[in-house]
C-alpha positions in Angstrom: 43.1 -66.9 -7.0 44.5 -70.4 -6.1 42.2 -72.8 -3.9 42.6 -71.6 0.0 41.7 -74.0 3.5 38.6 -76.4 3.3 41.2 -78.5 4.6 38.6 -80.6 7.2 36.2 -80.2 4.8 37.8 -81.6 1.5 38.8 -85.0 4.2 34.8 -85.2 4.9 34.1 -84.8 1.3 36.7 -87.6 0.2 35.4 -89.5 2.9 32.3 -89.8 1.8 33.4 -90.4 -1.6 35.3 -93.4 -0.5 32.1 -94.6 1.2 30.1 -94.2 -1.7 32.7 -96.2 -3.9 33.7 -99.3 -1.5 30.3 -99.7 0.1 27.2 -98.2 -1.3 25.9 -95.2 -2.6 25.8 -91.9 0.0 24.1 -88.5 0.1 26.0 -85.2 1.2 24.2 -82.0 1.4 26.3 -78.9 1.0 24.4 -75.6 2.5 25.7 -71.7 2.9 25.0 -68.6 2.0 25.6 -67.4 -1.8 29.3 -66.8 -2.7 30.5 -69.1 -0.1 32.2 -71.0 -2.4 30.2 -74.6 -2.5 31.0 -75.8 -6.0 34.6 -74.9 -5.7 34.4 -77.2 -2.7 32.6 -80.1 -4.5 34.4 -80.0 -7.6 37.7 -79.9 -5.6 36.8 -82.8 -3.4 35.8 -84.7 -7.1 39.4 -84.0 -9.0 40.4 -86.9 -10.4 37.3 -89.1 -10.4 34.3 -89.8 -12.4 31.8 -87.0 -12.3 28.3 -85.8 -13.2 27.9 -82.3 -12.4 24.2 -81.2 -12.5 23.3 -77.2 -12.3 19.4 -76.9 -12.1 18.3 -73.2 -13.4 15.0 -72.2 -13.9 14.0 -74.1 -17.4 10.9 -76.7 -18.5 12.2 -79.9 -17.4 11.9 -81.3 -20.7 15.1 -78.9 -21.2 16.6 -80.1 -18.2 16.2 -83.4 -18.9 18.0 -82.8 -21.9 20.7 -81.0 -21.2 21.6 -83.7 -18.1 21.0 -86.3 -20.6 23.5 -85.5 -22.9 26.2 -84.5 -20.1 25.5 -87.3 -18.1 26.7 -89.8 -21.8 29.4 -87.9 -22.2 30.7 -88.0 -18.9 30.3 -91.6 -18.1 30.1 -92.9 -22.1 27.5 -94.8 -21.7 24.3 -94.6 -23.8 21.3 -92.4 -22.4 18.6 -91.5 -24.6 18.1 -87.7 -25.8 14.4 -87.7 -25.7 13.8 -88.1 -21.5 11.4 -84.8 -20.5 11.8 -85.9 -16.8 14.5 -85.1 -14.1 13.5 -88.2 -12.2 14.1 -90.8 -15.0 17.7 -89.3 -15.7 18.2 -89.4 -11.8 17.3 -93.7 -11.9 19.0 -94.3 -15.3 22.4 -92.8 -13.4 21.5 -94.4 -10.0 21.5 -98.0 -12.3 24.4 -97.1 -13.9 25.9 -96.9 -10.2 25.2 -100.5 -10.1 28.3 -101.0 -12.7 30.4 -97.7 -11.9 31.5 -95.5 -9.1 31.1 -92.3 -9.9 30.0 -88.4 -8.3 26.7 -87.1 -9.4 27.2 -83.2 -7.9 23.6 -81.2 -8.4 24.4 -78.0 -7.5 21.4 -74.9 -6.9 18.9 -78.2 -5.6 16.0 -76.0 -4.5 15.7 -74.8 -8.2 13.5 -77.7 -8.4 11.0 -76.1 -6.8 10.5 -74.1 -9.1 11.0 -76.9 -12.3 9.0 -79.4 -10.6 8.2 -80.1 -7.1 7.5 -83.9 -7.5 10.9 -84.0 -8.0 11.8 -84.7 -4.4 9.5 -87.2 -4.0 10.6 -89.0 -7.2 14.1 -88.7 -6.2 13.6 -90.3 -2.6 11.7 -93.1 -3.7 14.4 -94.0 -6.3 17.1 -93.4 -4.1 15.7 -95.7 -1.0 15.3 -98.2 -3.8 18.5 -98.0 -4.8 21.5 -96.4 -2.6 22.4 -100.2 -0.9 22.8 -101.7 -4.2 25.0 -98.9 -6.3 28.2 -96.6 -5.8 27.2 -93.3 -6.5 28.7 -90.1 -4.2 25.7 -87.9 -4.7 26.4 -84.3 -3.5 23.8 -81.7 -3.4 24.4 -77.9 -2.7 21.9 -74.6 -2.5 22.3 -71.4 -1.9 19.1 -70.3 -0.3 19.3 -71.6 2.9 16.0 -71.8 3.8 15.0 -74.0 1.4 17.7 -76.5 1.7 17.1 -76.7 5.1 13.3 -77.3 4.6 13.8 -79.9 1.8 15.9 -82.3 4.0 15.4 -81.3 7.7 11.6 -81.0 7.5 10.0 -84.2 8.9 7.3 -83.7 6.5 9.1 -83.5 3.2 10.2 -86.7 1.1 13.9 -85.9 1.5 14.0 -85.6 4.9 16.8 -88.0 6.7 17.9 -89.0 4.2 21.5 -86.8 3.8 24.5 -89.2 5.5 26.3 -85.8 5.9 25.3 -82.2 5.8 27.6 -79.4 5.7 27.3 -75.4 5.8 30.3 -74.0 4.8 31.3 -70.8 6.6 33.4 -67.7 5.9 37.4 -67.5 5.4 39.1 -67.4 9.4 41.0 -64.4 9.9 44.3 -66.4 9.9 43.9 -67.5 5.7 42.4 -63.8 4.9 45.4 -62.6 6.6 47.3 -65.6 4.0 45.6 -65.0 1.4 46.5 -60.6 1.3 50.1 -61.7 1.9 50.3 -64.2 -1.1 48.6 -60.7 -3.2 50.8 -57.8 -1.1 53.5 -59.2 1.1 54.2 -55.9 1.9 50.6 -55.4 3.3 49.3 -53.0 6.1 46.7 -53.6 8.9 44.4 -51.4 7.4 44.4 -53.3 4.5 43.6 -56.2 6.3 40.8 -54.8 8.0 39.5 -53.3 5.0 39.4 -56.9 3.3 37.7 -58.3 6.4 35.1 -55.5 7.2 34.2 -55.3 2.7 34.1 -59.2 2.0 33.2 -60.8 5.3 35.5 -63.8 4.3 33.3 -64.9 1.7 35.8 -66.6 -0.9 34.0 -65.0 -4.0 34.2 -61.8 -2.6 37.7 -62.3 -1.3 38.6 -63.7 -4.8 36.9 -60.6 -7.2 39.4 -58.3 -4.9 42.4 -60.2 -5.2 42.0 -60.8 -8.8 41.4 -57.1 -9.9 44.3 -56.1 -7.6 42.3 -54.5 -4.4 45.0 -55.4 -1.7 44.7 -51.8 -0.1 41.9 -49.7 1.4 41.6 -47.4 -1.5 41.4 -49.9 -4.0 39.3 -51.9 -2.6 36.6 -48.6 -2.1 37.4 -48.0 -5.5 36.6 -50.8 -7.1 33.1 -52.2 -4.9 32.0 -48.6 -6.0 32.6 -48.6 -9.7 29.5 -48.0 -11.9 29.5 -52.0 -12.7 30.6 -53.0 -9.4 29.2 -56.6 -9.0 28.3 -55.7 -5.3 25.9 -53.0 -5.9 23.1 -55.8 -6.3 24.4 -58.6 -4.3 22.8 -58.0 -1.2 19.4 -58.1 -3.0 19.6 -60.6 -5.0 21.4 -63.0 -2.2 17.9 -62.5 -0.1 15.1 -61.3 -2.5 14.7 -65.4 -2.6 14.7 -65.9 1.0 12.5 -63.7 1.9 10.0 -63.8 -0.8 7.0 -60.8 -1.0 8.0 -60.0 2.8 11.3 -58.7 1.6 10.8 -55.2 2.3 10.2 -55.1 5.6 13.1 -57.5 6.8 15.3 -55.4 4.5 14.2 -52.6 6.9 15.1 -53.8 9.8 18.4 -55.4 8.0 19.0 -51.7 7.4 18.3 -50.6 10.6 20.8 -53.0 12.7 23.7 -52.6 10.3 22.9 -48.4 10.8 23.1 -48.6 14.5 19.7 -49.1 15.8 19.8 -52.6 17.8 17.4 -52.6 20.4 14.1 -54.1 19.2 12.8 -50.6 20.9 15.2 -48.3 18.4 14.0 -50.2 15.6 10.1 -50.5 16.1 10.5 -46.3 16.7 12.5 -46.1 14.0 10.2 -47.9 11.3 7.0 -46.5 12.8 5.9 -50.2 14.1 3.9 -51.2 17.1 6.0 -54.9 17.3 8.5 -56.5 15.2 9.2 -59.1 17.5 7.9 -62.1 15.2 10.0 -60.5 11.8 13.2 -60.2 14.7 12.6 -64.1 15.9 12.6 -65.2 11.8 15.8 -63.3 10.9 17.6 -64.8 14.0 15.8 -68.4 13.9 14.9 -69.0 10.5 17.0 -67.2 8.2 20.0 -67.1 10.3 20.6 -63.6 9.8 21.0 -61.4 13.3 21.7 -62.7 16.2 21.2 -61.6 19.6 23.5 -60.5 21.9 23.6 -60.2 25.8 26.1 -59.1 28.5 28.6 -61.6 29.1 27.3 -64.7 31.5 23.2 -63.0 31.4 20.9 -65.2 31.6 18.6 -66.0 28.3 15.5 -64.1 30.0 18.0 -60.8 30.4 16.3 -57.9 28.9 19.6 -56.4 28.2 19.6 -57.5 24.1 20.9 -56.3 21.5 21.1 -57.1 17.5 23.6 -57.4 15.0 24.2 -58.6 11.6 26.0 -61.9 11.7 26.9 -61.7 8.0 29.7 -59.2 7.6 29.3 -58.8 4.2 25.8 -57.9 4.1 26.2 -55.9 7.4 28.3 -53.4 4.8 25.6 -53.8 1.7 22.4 -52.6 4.0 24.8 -49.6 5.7 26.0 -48.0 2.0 24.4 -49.8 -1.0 21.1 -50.4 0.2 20.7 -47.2 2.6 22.5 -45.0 -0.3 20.2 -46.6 -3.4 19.1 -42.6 -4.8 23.2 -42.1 -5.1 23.4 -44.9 -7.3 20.3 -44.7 -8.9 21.4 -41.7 -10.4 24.7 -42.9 -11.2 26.8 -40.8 -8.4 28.8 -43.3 -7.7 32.1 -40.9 -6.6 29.5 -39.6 -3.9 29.0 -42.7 -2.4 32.6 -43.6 -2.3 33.2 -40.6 -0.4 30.3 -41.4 2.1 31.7 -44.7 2.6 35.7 -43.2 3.2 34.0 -40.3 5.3 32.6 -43.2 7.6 34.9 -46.1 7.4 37.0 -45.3 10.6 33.9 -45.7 12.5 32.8 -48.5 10.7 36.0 -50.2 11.0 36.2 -49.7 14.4 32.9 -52.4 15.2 34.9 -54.5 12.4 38.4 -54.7 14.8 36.3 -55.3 17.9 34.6 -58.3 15.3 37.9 -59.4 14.1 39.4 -59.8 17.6 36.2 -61.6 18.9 36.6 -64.3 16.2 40.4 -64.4 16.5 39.7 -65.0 19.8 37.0 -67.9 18.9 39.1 -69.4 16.2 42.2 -70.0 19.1 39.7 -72.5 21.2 41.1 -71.1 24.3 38.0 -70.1 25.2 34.7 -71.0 27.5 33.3 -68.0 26.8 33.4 -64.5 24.9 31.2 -61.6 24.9 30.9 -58.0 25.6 29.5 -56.7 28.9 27.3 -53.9 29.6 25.1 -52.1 32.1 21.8 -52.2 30.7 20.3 -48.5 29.9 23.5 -47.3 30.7 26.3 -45.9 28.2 29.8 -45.3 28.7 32.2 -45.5 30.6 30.2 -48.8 31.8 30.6 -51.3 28.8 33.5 -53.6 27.6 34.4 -53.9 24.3 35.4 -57.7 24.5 35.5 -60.1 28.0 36.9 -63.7 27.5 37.3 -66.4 30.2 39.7 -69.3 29.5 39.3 -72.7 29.5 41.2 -72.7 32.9 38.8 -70.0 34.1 40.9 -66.6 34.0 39.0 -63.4 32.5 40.6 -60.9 30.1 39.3 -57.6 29.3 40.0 -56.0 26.0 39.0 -52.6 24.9 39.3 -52.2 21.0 40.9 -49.1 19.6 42.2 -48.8 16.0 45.0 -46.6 17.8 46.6 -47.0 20.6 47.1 -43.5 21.5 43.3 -43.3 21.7 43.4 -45.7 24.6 42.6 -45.0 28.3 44.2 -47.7 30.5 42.4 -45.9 34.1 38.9 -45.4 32.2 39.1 -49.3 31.3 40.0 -50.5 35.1 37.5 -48.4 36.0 34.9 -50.2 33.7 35.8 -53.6 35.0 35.6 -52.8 39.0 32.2 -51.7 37.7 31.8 -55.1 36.0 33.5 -56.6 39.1 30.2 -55.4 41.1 28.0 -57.7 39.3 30.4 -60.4 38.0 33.7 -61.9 38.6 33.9 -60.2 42.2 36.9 -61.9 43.6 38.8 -62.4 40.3 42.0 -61.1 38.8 41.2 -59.7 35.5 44.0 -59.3 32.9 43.4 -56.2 31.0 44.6 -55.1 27.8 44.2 -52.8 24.3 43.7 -54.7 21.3 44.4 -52.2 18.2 45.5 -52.7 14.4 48.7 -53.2 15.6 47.5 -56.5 17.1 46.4 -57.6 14.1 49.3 -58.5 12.2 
């Protein structure tokens, strides 16, 4: 699959590059979750010029050092000696070699030093406050557990910290280049298909990519292929967060499990799991870890009572509904069963992936002061909203979400907004409307 958007970010990248060359040296720190497609990015932004790229794994320094010793002469053909055992006298022989040549030094997977050396970090910062102001190196770093990236230079008390000119966390594909990127595969695509790309990969380029390249551009290939005995998404969900969460993994994985199922009141989940509180494990996954996030009727106030979870990660929203909740299938290798269990329920989980879709369309046209959902609280239907939006200039739309049309009930939604209309937006006109597959194309 050819390279797809990044387009603001490559011009920051290059940016920075050109920084680093004409003035002095400058740090960018590339963040996001696994598979999001950071090294493409660097690498991209480097094509063309002198670089150094770095990938830390989980080896004796002395290995390391090595390794980097003899890619770094090559690279840059310039003489480095083979028998350095530390990271941080490679990292201030190639910051003096800036002093000569302008060059990118990419180390990609950073926080691996952790576990290679911690004094690492330390080393690094005094070398680099030494020398950035007198050399021309673009140093880029990326990681993949966000956590610890975030820790190593946002932390006021760790050596790194401040020190990044730029940081950047790459998000997801928009729905506009997924919806590109499945016509350049299948210009003769369906909506379905669509939807199935967005509600399976969560626009995260690798995942995006393994489809396209093994041919997946409809529903039923792309079911048949994440559910193959070797599918690489059986495990990805756990390995992408066994790191993040460390020995407390089980229990968030619980609750993970529990939102992307359907329970997302922090009431529905403590009774589901058989716990007094989980309001401290709930405050992590949305503040630390970034993964849930709360959501509220439309224009509530942040004390409202009326919350509800979700899964901001698409992607792994999907992995804790089938591949983590169905592990005894494929433990015992009955893979064809859970392929049925996930075609049994995809028209019900596709539906809460359309109502997502439209709310980020929405989003991604910046028309927008505002978008939510609205709901009574301890009340069910008929009085909630799929989607309420209010403009820029102040006008409110209403959008129920229906994958057909003909499942759509134009009097049962005006009925739900007078109800709104009671508590909000009293003496507005409201434009009302069905958003369905149709509307996605």
């Amino acid at each position: 699959m050819r390279f797809y958007d990044r387009t603001e970010e490559l011009q920051e990248l290059q940016e920075m590059m050109r920084q680093s060359f004409e003035d002095h040296s400058r740090l960018t720190v590339l963040t996001g979750r696994r598979r999001i497609g950071k090294t493409s990015l660097g690498l991209k932004a480097m094509e063309g010029t002198p670089m150094v790229y770095l990938f830390v794994s989980r080896k004796n320094e002395a290995l390391l050092a090595q390794e980097y010793a003899q890619l770094a002469a090559t690279e840059l053909d310039e003489y480095i000696p083979d028998n350095i055992i530390r990271f941080s006298d490679i990292f201030r022989m190639l910051m003096e070699i800036g002093r000569r040549k302008k060059f990118n030094l990419f180390i990609d997977e950073f926080q691996e030093f952790l576990n290679v050396n911690p004094s690492v970090f330390s080393d690094m910062q005094n070398i680099w406050d030494r020398l950035r102001k007198e050399t021309n190196v673009n140093l880029v770093i990326s990681g993949s557990v966000f956590t610890l990236m975030e820790k190593i230079f946002k932390d006021e008390k760790e050596p790194l910290f401040g020190r990044a000119d730029l940081m950047m966390k790459l998000q997801p594909f928009t729905t506009t280049v997924l919806q590109e990127i499945l016509r350049d595969h299948k210009a003769d695509f369906e909506a379905d298909d669509l939807l199935a790309l967005y509600c399976i990969t969560g626009g995260v380029p690798k995942y995006v990519e393994l489809l396209m390249n093994n041919g997946c551009t409809t529903l039923e290939r792309m079911l048949r292929f994440i559910t193959k005995s070797d599918s690489p998404f059986i495990d990805e969900g756990r390995n992408m967060l066994i790191q993040e969460f460390g020995k407390q993994y089980a229990t968030y994985f619980s609750i993970l499990g529990c939102i992307a199922g359907g329970e997302v009141t922090q009431t529905d989940i403590e009774a589901r799991l058989g716990e007094k509180s989980l309001g401290g494990q709930l405050k992590l996954l949305e503040e630390k870890y970034e993964l849930i996030q709360k959501k509220r009727p439309i224009q509530s106030k942040q004390a409202s009572q009326s919350v509800r979870f979700e899964v901001k990660d698409l992607f792994l929203r999907f992995w804790f509904r089938y591949f983590d909740r169905y592990r005894s299938l494929i433990e015992i290798g009955n893979m064809k069963g859970l392929a049925q269990i996930i075609k049994n329920d995809y028209p019900v989980y596709s539906g809460f992936c359309l109502e997502r879709w439209f709310r980020q369309k929405l989003m991604e046209s910046y028309r927008y002061a505002d978008i939510g959902g609205w709901w009574l609280p301890k009340q069910k239907e008929p009085y909630e909203l799929d989607i309420v939006a209010v403009t820029l200039d102040g006008e409110v739309e209403a959008y129920e979400v229906k994958r057909q049309r003909k499942k759509f009930n134009p009097s049962l939604l005006e009925e739900k907004v007078k109800e709104m209309q009671k508590h909000l937006f009293k003496h507005q006109t409201i434009h009302t409307d069905c958003l369905t597959l149709d509307e996605m194309m």
